[in-house]
N, C-alpha and C positions, 0 to 999 in steps of 0.2 A: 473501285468498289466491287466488283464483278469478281477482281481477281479473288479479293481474300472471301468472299463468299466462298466463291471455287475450291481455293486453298482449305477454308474451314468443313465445307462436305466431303472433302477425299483424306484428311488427318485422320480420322477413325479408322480405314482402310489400311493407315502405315500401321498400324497397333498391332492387327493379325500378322503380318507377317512375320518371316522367321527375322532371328537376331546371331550374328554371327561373332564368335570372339578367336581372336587368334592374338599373337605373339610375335612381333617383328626380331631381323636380329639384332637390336641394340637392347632388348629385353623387356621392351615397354608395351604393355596389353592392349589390345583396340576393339571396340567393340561399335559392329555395323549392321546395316540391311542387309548388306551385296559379300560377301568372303572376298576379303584381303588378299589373301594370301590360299593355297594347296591347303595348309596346314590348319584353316577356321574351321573349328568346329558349332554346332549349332547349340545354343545355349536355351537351356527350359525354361520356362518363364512360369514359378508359381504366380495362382491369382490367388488373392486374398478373399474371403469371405466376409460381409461389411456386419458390422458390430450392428444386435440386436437395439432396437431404441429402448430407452429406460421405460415405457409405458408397458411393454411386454413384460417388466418384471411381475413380479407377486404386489400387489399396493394392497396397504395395511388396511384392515377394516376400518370403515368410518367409524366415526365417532357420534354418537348421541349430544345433545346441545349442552347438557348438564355435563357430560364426563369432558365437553370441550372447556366449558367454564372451569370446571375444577384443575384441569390443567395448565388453563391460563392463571387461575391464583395461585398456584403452586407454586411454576414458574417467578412471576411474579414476589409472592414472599420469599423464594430462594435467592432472586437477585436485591430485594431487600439487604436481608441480612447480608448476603457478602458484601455489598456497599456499606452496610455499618460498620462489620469487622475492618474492611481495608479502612476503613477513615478513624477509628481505634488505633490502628497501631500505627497509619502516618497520617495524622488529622493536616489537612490544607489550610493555611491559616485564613483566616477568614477575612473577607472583605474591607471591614476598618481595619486589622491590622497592616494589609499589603500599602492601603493610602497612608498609613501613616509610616511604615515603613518608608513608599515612595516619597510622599513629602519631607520626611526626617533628609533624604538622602539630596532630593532638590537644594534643601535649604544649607544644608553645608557648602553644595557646590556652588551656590549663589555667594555663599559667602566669602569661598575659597576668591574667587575672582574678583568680588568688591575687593575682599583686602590688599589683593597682589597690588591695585591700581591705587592702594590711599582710600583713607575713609574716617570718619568722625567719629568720634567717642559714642556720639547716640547711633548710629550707625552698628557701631562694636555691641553695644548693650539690649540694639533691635534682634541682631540675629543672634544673640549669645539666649534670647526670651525664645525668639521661635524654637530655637535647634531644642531648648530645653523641653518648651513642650511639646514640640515632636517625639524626643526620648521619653517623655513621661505617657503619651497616647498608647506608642511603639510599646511600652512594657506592658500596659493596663491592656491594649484591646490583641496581643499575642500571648499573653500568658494564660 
């Protein structure tokens, strides 16, 4: 534990130092503390300057409690109306239509697999009534 104490007080120390880069002869760049080679030259090291916080900027005059209300109903009635328009030109169908949709589509598939297995005349004339009025809901509550 000592060690990396140690280790982590003398890390800021490697920072100042110089940085050395040089060019071996197979062509490949290195870059160190200590010059490689005759040929390392020492490399500048821009510092960056750290980005003002946003609280520094210009902030917009408050607002009074009335001009804050009036812009929350503003707001407001503007996301009204676009929620009216989009549901104008693709209305979501409405909640009796999707169950009977989904039951129109159950009942078929119930019936798909009674039939495959055999099945009775009342049987044939139970689910020819449901399917029917499921098609009949299915028109009435999407149109």
């Amino acid at each position: 534990m000592r060690w990396i104490v140690l280790a982590l007080t003398l890390t800021p120390g490697l920072a100042l130092g110089d940085i050395y880069r040089w060019v071996d002869g197979n062509g490949a760049v290195h870059y160190s503390d200590t010059p490689g080679l005759s040929t390392a030259e020492p490399v500048q090291l821009h510092t960056v300057a750290p980005a003002k916080p946003r609280t520094e900027t210009a902030a917009a005059p408050a607002l009074t409690d009335r001009e804050a209300a009036d812009r929350l109903c503003r707001d407001r009635l503007a996301r009204e109306a676009k929620a009216s328009l989009a549901a104008e030109r693709d209305p979501a169908p409405s909640r009796d239509c999707t169950k009977a949709r989904n039951k129109l589509a159950l009942t078929k598939a119930q019936w798909e697999r009674k039939s495959r297995r055999g099945y009775r005349q009342s049987d044939k004339i139970k689910f020819e009534n449901l399917i029917a009025d499921w098609q009949l809901r299915a028109q009435q509550s999407c149109n």
